[in-house]
BAFI-3210 file (N, C-alpha, C; in Angstrom, 3 decimals, decimal comma, padded with zeros to 6 digits):
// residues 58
n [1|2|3|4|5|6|7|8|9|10|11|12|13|14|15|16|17|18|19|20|21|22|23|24|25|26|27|28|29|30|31|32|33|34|35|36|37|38|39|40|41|42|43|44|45|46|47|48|49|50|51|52|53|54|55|56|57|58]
n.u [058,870|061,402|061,438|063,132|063,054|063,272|063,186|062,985|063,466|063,259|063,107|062,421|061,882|060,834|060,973|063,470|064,618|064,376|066,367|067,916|069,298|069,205|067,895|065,366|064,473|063,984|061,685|060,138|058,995|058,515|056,480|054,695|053,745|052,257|053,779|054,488|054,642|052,930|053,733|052,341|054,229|052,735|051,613|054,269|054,398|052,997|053,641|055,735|058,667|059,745|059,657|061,117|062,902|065,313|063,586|061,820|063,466|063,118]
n.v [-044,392|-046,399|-048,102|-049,136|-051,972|-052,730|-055,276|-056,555|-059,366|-059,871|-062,995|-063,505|-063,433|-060,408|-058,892|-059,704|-059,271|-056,004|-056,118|-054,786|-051,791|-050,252|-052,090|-051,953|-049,701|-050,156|-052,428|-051,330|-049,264|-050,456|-051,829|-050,252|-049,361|-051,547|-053,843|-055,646|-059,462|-061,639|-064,991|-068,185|-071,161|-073,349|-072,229|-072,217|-074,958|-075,661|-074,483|-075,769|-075,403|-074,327|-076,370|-078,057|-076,466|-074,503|-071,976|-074,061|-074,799|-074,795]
n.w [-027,956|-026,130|-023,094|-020,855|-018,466|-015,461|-012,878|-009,095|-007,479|-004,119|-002,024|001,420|004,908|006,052|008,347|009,384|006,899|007,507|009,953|008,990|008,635|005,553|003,743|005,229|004,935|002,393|002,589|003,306|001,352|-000,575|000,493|001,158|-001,837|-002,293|-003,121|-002,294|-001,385|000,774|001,259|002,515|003,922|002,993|000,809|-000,931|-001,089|-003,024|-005,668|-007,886|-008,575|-006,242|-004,089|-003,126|-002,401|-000,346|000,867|002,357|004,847|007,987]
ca.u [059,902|061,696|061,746|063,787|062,118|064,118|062,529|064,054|062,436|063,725|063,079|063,299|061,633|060,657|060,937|064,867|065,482|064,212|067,141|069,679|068,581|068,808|066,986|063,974|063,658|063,272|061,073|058,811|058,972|057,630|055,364|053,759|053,419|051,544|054,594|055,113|053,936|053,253|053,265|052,785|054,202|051,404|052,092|055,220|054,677|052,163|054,607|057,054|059,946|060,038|059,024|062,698|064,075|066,187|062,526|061,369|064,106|062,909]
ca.v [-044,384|-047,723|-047,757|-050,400|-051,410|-053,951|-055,677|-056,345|-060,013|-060,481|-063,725|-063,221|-062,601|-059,089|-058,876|-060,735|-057,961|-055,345|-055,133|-053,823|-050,142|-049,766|-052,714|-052,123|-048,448|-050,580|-053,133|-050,087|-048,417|-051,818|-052,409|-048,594|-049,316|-052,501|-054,367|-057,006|-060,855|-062,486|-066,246|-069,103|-072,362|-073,866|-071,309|-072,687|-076,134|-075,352|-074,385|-076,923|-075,052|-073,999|-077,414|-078,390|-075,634|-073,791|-071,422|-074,972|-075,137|-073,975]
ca.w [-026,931|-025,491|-021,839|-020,275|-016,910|-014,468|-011,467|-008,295|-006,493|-002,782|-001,359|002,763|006,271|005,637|010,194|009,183|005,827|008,670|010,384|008,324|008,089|004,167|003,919|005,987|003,903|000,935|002,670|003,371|000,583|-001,198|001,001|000,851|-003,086|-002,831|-003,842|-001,331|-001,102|001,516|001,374|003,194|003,406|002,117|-001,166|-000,876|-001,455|-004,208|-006,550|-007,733|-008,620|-004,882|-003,476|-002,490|-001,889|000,525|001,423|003,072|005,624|009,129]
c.u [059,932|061,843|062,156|063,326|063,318|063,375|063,738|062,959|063,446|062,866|063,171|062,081|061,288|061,401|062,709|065,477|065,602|065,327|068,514|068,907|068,384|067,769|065,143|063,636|063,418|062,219|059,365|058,203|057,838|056,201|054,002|053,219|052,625|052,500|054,762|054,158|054,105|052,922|053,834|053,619|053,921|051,587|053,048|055,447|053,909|052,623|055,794|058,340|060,426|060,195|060,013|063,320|064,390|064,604|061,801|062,294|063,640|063,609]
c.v [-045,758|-047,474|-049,165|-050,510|-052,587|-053,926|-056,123|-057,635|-060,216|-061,506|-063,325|-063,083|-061,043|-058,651|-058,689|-059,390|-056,476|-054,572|-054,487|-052,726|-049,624|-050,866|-052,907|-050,319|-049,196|-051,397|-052,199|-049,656|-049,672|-051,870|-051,038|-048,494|-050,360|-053,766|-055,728|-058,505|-061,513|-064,016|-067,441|-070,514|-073,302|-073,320|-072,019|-074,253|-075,900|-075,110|-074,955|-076,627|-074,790|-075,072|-077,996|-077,923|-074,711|-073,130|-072,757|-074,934|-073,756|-073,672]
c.w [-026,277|-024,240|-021,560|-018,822|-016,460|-012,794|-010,833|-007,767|-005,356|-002,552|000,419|003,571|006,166|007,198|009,810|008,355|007,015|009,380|010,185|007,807|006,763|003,822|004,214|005,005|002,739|001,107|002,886|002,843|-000,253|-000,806|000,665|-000,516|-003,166|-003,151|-003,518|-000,954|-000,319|001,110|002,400|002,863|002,739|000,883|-001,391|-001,982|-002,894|-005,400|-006,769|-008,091|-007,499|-004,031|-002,855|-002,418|-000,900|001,859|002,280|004,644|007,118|010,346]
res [x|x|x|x|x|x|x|x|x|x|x|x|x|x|x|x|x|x|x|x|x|x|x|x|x|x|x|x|x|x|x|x|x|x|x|x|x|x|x|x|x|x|x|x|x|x|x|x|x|x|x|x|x|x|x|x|x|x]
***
């Protein structure tokens, strides 16, 4: 049996996704599974596909 899987990555503020009410049930729901990454800035820069982009701007 083939199972087709499909991920879902948000980028975002989790606090920011939060307050749009469907939103924050999925940010929950994530989070309740283990799902969710936090990183810092510092992660940020660390990875160079990220290193100039948009996630820098404060």
């Amino acid at each position: 049996v083939n199972i087709m899987q499909k991920k879902l990555i948000m980028v975002g503020s989790a606090g920011t996704l939060s307050t749009i009410p469907l939103l924050r049930l999925l940010v929950e729901k994530v989070a309740e599974g283990g799902g969710q990454l936090d990183l810092t800035n510092k992660d940020v820069q660390s990875i160079p596909e990220l290193r100039n982009s948009q996630l820098n701007v404060q």
